[in-house]
C-alpha positions as CSV (number, residue, x, y, z in Angstrom):
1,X,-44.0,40.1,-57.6
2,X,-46.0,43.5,-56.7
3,X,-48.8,43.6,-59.4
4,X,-49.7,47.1,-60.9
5,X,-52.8,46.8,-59.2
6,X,-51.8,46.9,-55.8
7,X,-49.0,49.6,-57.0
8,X,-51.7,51.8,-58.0
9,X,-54.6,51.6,-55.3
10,X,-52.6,54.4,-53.1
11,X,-54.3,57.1,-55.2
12,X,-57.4,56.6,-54.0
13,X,-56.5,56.6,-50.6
14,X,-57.2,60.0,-48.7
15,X,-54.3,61.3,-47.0
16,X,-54.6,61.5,-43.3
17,X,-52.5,63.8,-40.7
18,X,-48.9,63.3,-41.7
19,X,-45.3,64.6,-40.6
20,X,-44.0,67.0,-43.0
21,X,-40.9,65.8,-45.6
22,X,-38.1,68.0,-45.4
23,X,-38.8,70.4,-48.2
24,X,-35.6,69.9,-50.7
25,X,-36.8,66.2,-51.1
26,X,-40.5,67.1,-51.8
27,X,-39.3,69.1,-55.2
28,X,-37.9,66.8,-56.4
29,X,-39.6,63.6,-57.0
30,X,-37.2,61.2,-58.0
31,X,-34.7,62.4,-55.5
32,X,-37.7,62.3,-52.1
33,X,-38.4,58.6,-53.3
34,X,-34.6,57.7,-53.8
35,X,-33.9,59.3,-49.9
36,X,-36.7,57.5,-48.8
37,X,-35.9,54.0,-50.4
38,X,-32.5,54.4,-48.4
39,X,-34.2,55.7,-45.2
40,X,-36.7,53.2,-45.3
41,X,-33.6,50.2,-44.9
42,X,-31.2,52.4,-42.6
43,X,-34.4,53.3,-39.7
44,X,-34.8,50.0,-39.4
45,X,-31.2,49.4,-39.0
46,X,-31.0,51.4,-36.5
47,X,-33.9,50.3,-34.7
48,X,-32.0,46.6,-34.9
49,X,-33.5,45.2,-37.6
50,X,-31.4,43.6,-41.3
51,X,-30.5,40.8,-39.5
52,X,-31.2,38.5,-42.5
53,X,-29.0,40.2,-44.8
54,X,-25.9,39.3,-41.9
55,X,-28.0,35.7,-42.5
56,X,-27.0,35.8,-46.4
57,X,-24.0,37.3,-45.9
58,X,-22.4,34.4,-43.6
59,X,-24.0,32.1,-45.8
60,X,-22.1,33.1,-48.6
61,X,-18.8,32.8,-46.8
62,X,-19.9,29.4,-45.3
63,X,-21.1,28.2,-48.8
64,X,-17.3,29.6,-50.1
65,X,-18.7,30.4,-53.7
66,X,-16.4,31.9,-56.1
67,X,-15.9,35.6,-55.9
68,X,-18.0,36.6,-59.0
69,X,-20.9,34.8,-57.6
70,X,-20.9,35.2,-54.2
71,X,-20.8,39.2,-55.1
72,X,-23.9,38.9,-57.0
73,X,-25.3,36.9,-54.3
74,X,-24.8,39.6,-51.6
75,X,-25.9,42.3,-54.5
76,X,-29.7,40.4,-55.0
77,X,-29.9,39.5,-50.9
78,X,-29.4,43.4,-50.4
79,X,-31.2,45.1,-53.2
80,X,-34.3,42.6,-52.2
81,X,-34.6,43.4,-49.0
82,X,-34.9,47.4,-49.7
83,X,-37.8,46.6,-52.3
84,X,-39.5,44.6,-50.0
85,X,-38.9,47.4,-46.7
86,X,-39.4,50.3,-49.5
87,X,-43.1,48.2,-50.5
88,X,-43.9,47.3,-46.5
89,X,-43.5,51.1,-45.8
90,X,-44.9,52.3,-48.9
91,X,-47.9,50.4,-47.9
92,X,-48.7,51.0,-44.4
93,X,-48.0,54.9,-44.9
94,X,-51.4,55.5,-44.6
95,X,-51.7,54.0,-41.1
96,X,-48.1,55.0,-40.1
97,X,-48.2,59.1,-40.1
98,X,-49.3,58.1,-36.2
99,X,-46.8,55.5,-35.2
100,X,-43.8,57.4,-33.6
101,X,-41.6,54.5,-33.8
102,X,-41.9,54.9,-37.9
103,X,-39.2,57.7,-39.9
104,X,-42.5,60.1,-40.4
105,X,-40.5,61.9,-42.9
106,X,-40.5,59.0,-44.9
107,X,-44.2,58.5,-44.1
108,X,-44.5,61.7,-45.7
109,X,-43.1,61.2,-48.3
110,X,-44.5,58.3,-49.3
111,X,-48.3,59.9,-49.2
112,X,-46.8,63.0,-51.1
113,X,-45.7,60.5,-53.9
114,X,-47.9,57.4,-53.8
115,X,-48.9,56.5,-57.1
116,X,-45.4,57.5,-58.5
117,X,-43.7,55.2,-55.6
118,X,-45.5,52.1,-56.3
119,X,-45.1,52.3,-59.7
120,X,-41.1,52.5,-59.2
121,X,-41.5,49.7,-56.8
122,X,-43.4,47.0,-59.5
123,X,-40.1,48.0,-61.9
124,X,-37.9,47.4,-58.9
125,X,-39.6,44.2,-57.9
126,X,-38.9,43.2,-61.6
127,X,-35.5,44.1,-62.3
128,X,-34.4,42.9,-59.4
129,X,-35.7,39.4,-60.3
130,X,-34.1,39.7,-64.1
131,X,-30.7,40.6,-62.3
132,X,-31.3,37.2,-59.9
133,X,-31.8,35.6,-63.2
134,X,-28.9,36.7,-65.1
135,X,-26.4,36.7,-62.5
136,X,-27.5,33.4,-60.2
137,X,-29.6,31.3,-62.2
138,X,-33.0,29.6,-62.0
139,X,-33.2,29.0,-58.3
140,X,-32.3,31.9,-56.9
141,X,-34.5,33.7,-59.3
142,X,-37.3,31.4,-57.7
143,X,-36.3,32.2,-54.7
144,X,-36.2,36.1,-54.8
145,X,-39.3,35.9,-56.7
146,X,-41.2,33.5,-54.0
147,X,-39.8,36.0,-51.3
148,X,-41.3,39.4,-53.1
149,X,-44.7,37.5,-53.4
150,X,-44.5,36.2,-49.9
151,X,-44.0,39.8,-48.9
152,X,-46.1,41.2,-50.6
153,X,-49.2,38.9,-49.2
154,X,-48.3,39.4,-45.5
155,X,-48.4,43.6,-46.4
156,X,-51.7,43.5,-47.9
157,X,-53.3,40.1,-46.7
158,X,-52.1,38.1,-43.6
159,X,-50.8,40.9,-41.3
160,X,-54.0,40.8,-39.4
161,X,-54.3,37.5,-39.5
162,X,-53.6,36.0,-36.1
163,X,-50.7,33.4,-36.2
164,X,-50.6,32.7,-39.8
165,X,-49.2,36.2,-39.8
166,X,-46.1,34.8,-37.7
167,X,-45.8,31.3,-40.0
168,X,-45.6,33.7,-42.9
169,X,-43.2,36.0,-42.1
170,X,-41.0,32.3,-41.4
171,X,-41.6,31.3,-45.0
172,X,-40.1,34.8,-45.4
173,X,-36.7,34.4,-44.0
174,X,-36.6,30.9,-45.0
175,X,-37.2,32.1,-48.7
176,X,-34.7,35.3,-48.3
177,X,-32.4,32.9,-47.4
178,X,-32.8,30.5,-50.3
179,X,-31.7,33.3,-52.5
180,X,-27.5,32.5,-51.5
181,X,-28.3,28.7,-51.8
182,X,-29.3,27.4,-48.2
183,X,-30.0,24.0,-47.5
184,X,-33.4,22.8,-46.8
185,X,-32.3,22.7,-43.0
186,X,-30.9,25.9,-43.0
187,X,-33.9,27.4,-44.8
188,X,-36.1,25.7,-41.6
189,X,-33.6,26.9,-39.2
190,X,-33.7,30.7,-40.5
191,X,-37.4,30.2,-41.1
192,X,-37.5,29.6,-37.4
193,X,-35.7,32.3,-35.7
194,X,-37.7,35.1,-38.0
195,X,-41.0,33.4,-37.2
196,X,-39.9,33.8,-33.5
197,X,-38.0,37.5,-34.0
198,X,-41.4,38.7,-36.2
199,X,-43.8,38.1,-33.1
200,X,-41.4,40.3,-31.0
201,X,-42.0,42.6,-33.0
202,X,-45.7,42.5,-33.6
203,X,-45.7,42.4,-29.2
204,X,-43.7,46.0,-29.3
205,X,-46.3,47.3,-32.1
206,X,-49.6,46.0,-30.5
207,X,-50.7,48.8,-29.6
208,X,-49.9,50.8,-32.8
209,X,-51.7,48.3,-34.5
210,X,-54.5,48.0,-32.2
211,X,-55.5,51.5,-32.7
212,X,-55.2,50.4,-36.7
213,X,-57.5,47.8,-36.0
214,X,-54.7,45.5,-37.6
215,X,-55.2,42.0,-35.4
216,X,-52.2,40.2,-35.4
217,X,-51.2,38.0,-33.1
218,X,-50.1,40.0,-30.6
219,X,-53.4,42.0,-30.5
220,X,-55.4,39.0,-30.1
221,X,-53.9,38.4,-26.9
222,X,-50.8,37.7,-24.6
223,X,-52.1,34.4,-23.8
224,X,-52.2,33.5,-27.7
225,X,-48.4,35.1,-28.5
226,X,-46.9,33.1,-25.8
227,X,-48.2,29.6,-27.1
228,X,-46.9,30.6,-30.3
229,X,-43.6,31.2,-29.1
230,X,-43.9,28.2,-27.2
231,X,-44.8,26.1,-30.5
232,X,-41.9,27.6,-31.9
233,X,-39.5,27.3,-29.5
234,X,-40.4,23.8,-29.3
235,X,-39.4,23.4,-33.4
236,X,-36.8,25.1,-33.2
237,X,-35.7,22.6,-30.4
238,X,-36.3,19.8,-32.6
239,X,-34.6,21.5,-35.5
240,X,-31.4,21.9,-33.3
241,X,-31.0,18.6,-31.8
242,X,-29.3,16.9,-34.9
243,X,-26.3,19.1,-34.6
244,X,-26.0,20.9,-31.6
245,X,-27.4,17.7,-29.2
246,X,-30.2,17.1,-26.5
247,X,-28.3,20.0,-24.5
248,X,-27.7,22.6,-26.2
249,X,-30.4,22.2,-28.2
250,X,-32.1,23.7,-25.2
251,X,-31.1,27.0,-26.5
252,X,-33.9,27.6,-28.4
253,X,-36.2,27.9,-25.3
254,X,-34.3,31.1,-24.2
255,X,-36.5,33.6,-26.2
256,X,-39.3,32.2,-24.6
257,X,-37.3,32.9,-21.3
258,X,-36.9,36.2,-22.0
259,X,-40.4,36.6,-22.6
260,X,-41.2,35.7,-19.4
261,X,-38.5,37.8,-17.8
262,X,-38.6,40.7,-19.5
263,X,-41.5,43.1,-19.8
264,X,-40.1,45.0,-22.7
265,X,-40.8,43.6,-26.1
266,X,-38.1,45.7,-28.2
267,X,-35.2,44.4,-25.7
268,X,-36.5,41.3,-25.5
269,X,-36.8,41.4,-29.3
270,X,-32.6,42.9,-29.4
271,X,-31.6,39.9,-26.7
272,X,-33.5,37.0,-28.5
273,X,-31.7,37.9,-31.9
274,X,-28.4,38.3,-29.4
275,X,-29.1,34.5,-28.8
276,X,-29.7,33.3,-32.4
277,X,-26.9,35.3,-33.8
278,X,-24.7,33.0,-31.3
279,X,-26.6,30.4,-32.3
280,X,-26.5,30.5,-35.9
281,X,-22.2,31.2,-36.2
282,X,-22.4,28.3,-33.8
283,X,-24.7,25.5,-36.3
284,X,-22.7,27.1,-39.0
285,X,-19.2,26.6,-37.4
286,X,-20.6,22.7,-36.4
287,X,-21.9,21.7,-39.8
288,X,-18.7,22.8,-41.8
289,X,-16.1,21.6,-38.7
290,X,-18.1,17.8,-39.4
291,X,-18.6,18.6,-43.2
């Protein structure tokens, strides 16, 4: 959980060039971090990412809990994943007012409201565990907990660190997804696919965070990124095999196809998760057809 240390260093930090917040939101405090909470989840929407919550959300029609439950479920998978985008954004504001693939009004107002922000984020981080507790129980409280924590590391710690950063952000998806009561398998197989979808995106920032001096893997070199995807594509084969056979199993080579075929890391990045969305109905649609 985001500690009140980290929430706080952001005061010190000295404000660099940023975009300007449109001017209604910047008067009122409360109401510029509430906008920018919300904007923080919907740009990357738009941009293609929240492909875990749809994870979650299938899960909890595959799993067929009982109404009350399976609400709460979907509740905690959604309300975690906008602490953790409100923290990753909230954090790297300082090195995003000159990254024009970032919602620089949001960047703004981030660095207009920093100490204030992460504050509201530690009591975020914490209620939403105390609701995981009260509504799902134990594990799922473990879960959204381990998640936050995992989160928060990557932000502050491993993001320049060269392919630990990817194997991170893989115990990341395979924690979210713990929260709605995967299996083990399932936790690997989603653990997987965001490892894999994380280092497309790294590839389409590299240069962003090259001129951050942020070396992840991506920034340490092509040659490096592609044996990573290789070694994941490889586990991911592997992971397959039991249910979807020798053949089809195959599948899990094509992002590193489309690697190779397409010099564009943001459509490669849109067409790989293309592939694993098919994928994924697919395992889910075997493993309950053979129960």
């Amino acid at each position: 959980m985001l500690s009140r240390d980290v929430a706080e260093r952001w005061a010190d930090m000295p404000p660099p060039v940023r975009a300007t917040a449109p001017a209604a939101l910047s008067s009122n405090t409360v109401v510029a971090l509430l906008w920018a909470g919300m904007a923080s989840t919907l740009h990357r929407v738009r941009r293609g990412e929240g492909a875990l919550p749809a994870v979650n959300f299938s899960l909890i029609a595959y799993l067929g809990s009982p109404e009350p439950h399976a609400l709460a479920s979907a509740l905690v998978s959604v309300l975690a994943i906008g602490v953790m985008y409100a923290f990753n954004d909230l954090y790297d504001a300082p090195t995003d007012s000159n990254n024009p693939k970032k919602d620089l009004a949001v960047v703004a107002t981030y660095l207009d409201h920093r100490r204030v922000a992460g504050l509201s984020l530690f009591v975020l981080h914490g209620l939403t565990i105390g609701l995981a507790f009260a509504t799902l129980g134990p594990r799922a409280t473990a879960a959204v907990a381990g998640v936050m924590f995992v989160n928060v590391v990557y932000s502050t710690v491993l993001k320049g660190v060269p392919v630990i950063d990817v194997v991170w952000c893989g115990l990341w998806g395979a924690l979210y997804a713990a929260i709605v009561g995967a299996t083990p398998w399932l936790m690997l197989l989603v653990g997987l696919m965001t490892a894999v979808c994380h280092l497309y995106q790294a590839l389409d920032d590299r240069v962003a965070d090259a001129a951050n001096a942020i070396t992840t893997t991506a920034v340490r070199s092509p040659a490096l990124s592609r044996n990573v995807l290789v070694a994941l594509s490889v586990l991911l084969c592997v992971t397959l095999r039991p249910v979807l056979g020798g053949f089809w199993a195959l599948s899990a080579f094509a992002p590193l196809v489309i690697f190779f075929a397409c010099d564009r890391p943001h459509v490669g990045w849109l067409l790989t998760k293309v592939c694993f969305g098919v994928m994924w109905l697919s395992v889910l649609g075997i493993v309950r057809a053979t129960g």
